[in-house]
DOLUM-390215 format. One record per residue (C-alpha): z, y, x; residue in one letter; residue number from 0. Coordinates in nm, 4 decimals. Each point is the difference from the previous one (the first is absolute). Example, Ala and Ser with C-alpha at 12.3 -4.5 7.8 and 13.67 -1.06 7.14 Angstrom:
BEGIN
<r Z="0.7800" Y="-0.4500" X="1.2300" resn="A" resi="0"/>
<r Z="-0.0660" Y="0.3440" X="0.1370" resn="S" resi="1"/>
//
This chain:
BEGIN
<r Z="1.4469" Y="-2.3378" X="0.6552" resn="X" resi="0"/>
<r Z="-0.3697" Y="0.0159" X="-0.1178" resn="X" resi="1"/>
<r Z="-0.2551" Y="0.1443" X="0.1670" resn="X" resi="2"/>
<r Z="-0.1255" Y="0.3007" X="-0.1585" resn="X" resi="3"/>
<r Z="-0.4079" Y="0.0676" X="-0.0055" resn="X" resi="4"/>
<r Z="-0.0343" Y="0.3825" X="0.1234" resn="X" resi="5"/>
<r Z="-0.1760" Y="0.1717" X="-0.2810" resn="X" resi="6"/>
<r Z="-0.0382" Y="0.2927" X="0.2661" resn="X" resi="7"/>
<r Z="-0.2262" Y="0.2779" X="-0.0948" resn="X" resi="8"/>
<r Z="-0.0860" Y="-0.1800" X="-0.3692" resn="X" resi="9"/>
<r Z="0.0237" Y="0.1867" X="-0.3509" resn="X" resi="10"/>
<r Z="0.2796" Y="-0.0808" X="-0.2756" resn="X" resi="11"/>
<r Z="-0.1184" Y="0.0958" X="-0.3301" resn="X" resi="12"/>
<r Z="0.2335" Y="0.0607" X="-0.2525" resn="X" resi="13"/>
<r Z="-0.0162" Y="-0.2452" X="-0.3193" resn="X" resi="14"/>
<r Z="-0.0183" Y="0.1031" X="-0.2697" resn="X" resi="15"/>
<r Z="0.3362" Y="-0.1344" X="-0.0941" resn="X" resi="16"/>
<r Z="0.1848" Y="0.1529" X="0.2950" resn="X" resi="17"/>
<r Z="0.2838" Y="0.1861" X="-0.2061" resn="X" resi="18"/>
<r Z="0.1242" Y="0.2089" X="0.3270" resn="X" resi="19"/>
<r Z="-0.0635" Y="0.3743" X="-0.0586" resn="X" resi="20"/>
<r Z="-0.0832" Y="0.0370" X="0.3497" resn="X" resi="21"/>
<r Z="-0.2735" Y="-0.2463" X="-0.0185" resn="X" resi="22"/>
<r Z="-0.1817" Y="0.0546" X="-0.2559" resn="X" resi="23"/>
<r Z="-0.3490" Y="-0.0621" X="0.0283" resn="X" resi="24"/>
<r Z="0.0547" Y="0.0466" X="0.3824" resn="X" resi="25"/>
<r Z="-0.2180" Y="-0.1042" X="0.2777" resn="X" resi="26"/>
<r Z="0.1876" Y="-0.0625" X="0.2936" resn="X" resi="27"/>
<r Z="-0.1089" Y="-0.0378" X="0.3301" resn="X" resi="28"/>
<r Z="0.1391" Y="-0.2517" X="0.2616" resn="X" resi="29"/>
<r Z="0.1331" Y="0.1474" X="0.2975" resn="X" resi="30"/>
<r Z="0.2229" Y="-0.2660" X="0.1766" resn="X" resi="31"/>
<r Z="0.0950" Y="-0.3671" X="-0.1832" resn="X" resi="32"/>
<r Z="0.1614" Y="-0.2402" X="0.2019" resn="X" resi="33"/>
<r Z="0.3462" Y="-0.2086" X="-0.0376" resn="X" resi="34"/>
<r Z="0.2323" Y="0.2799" X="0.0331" resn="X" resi="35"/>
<r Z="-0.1696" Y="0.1886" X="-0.3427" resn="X" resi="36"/>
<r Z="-0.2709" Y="0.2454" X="-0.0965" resn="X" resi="37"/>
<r Z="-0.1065" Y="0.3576" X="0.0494" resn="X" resi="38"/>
<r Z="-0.2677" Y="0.1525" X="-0.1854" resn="X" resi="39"/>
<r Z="-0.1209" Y="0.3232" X="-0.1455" resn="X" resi="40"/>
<r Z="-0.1356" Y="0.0745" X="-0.3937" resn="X" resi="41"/>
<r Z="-0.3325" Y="0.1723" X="0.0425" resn="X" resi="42"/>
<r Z="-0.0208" Y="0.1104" X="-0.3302" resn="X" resi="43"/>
<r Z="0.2523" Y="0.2158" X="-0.0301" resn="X" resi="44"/>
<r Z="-0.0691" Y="0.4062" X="0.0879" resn="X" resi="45"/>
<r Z="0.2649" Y="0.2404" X="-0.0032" resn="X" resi="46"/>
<r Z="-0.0353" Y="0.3903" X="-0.0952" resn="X" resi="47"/>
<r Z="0.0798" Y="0.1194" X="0.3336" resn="X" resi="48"/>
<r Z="-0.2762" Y="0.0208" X="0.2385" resn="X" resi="49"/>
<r Z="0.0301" Y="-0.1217" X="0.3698" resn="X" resi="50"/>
<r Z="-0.0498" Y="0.3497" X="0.1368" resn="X" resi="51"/>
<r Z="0.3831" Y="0.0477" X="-0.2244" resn="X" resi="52"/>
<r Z="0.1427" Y="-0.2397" X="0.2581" resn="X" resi="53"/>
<r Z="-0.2208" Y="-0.0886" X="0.2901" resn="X" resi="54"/>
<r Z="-0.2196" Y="0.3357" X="0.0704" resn="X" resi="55"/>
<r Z="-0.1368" Y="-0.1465" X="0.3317" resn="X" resi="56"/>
<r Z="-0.1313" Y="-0.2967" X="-0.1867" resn="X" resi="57"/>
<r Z="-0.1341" Y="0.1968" X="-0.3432" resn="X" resi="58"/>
<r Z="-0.3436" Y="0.0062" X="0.1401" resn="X" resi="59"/>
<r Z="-0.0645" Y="-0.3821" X="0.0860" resn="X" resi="60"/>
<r Z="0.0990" Y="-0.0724" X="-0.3523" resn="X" resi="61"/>
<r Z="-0.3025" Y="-0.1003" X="-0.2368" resn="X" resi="62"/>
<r Z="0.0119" Y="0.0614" X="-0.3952" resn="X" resi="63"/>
<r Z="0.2500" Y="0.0289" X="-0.1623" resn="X" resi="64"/>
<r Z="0.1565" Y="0.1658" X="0.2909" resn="X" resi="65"/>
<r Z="0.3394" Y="-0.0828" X="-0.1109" resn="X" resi="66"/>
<r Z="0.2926" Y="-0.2117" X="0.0680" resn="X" resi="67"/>
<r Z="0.0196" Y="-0.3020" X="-0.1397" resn="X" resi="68"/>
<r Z="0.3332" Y="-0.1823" X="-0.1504" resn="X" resi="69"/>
<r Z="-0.0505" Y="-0.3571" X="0.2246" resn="X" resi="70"/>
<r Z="0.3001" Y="-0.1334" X="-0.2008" resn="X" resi="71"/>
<r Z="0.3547" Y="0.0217" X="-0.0931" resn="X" resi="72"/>
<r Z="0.1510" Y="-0.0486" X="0.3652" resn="X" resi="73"/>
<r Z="0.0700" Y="0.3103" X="0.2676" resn="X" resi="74"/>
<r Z="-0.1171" Y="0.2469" X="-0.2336" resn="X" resi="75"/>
<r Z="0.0839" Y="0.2731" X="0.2607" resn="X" resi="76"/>
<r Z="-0.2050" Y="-0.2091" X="0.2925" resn="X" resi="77"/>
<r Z="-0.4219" Y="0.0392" X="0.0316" resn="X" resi="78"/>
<r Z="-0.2097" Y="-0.2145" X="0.1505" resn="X" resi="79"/>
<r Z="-0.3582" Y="0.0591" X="0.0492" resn="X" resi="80"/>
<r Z="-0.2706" Y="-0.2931" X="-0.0504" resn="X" resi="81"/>
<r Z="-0.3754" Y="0.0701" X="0.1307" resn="X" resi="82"/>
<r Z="-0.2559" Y="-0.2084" X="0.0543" resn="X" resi="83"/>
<r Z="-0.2053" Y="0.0262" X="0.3241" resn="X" resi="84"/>
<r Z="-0.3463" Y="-0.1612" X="0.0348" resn="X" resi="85"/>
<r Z="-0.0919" Y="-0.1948" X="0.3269" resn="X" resi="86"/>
<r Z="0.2245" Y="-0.2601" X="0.2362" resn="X" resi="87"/>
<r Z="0.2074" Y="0.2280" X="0.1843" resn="X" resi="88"/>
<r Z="0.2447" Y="0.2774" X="-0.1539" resn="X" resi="89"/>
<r Z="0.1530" Y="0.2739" X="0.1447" resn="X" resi="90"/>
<r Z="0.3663" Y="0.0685" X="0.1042" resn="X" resi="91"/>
<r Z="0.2076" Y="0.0281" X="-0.2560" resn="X" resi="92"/>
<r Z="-0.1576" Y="-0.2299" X="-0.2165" resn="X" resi="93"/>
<r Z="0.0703" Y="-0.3569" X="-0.0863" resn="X" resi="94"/>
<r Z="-0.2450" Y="-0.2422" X="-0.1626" resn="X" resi="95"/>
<r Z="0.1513" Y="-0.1839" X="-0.2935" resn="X" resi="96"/>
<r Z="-0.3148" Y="-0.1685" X="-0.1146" resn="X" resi="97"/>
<r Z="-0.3132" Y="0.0552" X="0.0596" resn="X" resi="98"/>
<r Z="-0.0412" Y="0.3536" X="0.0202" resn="X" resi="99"/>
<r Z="0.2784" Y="0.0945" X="-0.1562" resn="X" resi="100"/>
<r Z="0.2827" Y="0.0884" X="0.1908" resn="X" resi="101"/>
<r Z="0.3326" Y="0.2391" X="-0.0218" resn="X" resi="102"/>
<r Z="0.0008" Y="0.3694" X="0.1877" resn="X" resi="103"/>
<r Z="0.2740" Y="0.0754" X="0.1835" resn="X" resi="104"/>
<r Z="0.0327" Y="0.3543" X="-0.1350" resn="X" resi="105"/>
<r Z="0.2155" Y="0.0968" X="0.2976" resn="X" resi="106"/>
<r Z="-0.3668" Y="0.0255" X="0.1956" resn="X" resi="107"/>
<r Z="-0.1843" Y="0.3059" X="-0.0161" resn="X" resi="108"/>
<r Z="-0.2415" Y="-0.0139" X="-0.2479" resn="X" resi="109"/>
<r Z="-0.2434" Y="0.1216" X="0.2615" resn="X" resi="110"/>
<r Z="-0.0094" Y="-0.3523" X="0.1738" resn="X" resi="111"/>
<r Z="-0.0429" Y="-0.2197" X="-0.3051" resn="X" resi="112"/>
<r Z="-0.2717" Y="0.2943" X="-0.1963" resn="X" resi="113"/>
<r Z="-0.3164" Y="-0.1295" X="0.1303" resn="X" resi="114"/>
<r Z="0.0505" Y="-0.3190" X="-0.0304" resn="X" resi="115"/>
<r Z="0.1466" Y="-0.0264" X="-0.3707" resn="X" resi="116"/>
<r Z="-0.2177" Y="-0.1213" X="-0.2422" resn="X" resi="117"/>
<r Z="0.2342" Y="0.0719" X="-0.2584" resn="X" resi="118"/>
<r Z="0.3548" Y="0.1060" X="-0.0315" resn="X" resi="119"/>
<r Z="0.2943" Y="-0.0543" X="-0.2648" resn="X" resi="120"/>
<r Z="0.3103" Y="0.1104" X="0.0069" resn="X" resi="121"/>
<r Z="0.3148" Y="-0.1751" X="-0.1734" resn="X" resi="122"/>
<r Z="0.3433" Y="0.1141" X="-0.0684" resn="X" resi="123"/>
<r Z="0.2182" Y="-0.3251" X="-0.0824" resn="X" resi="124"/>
<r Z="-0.1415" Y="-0.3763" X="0.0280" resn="X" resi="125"/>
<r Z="0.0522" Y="-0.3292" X="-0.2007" resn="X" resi="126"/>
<r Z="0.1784" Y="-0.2175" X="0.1391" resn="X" resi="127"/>
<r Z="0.1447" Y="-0.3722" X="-0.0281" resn="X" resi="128"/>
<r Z="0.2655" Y="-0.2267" X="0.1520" resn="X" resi="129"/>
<r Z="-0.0467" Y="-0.3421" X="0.1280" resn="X" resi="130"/>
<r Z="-0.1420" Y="-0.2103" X="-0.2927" resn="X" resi="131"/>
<r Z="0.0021" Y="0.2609" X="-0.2621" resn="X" resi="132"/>
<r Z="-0.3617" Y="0.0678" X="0.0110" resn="X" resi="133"/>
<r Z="-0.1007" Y="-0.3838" X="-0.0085" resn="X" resi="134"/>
<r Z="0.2355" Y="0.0033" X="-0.3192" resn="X" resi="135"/>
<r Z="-0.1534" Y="0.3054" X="-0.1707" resn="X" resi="136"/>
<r Z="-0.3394" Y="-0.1766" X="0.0447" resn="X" resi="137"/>
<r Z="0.0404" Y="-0.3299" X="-0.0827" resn="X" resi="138"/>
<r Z="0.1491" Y="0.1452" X="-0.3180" resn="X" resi="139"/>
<r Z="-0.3536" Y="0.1409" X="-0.0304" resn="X" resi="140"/>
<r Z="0.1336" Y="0.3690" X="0.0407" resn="X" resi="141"/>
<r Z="-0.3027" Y="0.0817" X="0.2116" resn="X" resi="142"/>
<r Z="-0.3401" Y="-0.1308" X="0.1056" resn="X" resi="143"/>
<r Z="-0.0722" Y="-0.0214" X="0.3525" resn="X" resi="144"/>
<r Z="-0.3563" Y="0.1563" X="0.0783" resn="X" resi="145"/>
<r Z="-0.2021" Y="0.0783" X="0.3335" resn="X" resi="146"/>
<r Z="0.0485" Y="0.3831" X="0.1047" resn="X" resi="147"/>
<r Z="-0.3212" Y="0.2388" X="0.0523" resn="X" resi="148"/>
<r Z="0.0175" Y="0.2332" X="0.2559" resn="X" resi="149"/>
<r Z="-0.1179" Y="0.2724" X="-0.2716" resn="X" resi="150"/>
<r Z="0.3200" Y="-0.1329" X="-0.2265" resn="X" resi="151"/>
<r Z="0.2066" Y="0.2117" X="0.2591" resn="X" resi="152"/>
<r Z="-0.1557" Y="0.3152" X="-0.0797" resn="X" resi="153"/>
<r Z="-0.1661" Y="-0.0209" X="-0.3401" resn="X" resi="154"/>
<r Z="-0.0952" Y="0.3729" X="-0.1278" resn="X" resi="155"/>
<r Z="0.1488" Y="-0.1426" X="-0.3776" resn="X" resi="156"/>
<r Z="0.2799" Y="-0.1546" X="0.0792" resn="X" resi="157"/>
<r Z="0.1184" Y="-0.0457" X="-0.4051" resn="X" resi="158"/>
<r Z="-0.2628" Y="-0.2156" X="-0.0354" resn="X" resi="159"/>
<r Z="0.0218" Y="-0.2219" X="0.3195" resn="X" resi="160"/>
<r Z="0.2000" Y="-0.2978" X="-0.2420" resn="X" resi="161"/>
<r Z="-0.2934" Y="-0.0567" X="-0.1825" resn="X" resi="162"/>
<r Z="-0.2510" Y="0.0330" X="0.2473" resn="X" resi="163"/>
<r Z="0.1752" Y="-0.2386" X="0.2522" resn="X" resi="164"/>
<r Z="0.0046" Y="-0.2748" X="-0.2560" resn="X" resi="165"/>
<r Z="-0.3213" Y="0.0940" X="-0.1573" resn="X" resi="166"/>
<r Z="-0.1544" Y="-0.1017" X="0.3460" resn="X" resi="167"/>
<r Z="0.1790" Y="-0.3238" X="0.0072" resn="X" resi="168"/>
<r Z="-0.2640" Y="-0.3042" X="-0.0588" resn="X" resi="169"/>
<r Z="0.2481" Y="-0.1931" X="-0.1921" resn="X" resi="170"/>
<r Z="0.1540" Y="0.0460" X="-0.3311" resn="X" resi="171"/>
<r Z="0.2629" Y="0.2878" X="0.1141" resn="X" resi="172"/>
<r Z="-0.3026" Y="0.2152" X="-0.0717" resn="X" resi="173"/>
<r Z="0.0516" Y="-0.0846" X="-0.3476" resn="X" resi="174"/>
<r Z="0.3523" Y="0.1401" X="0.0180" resn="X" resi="175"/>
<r Z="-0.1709" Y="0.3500" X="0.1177" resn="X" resi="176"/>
<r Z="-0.0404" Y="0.0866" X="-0.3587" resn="X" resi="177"/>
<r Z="0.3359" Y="-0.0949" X="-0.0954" resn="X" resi="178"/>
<r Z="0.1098" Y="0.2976" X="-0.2414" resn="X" resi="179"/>
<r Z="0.2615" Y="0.2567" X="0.1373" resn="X" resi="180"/>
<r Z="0.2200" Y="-0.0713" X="-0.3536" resn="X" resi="181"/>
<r Z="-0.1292" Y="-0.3379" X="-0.0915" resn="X" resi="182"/>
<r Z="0.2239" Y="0.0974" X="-0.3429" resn="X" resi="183"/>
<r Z="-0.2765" Y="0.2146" X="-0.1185" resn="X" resi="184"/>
<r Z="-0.2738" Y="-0.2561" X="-0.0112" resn="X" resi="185"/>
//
């Protein structure tokens, strides 16, 4: 068996070429990547239905848009909540992925994890892959593999978090930012 490099708490970007409905321009981040498969959750992705529709006691910790976001096609009916929480400690109920990014156990009261949130999203579904299936999806080039910003977690637009994650990139995937939604119409 090969060892598999954790690409823990990292970005996939959707390419261009990715043909899934469910990824389309996506931006994915990383939550657990080891041997036994992948977890991760689309951040680009809000739903209609506000958080306060589903999880009143965590509506106000919620930045803009204060909705719930589709984190992929798996466990539609489960949430999870991803904040990120500044400093080296985090509270109960928290648990650092990367950096300071981590998942919320939303069994906690939100009263324990408030003043310490930075910023809060919450997720109905997640992406996920078996063992292997994510190393074949990228080295089919079905996704670039960027470094995550705390502010990618939260980011007040998140329709236009595919371009601006690549349009940072110092490389030519910022090239690929401008890629045309129907490349048929150039």
């Amino acid at each position: 068996m090969t060892e598999v490099s954790s690409l823990t708490g990292r970005l996939l970007v959707a390419a261009p070429a990715l043909t899934d409905p469910n990824f389309d321009r996506a931006v994915v981040l990383l939550l657990d990547h080891d041997e036994e498969g992948s977890l991760g959750v689309v951040l680009n992705r809000p739903t209609p239905v506000g958080v306060g529709d589903i999880l009143a006691s965590w509506a106000a910790l919620t930045g803009e848009p204060d909705v719930v976001f589709q984190g992929g096609p798996v466990s539609l009916d489960s949430a999870l909540g991803v904040a990120v929480i500044p400093g080296d400690e985090g509270p109960l109920g928290w648990r650092r992925v990367h950096g300071a990014i981590g998942l919320v156990d939303l069994e906690t009261p939100p009263e324990l994890l408030g003043p310490a949130l930075g910023s809060l999203r919450i997720f109905a579904g997640y992406a996920g892959w078996g063992p292997g299936q994510l190393e074949g999806e990228l080295s089919e080039g079905a996704w670039y593999v960027v470094e995550s910003e705390p502010g990618d977690v939260s980011s007040p637009r998140p329709e236009q978090l595919w371009r601006a994650v690549l349009r940072r990139q110092r490389s030519e995937l910022a090239m690929i930012a401008t890629y045309p939604d129907d490349p048929s119409l150039n």
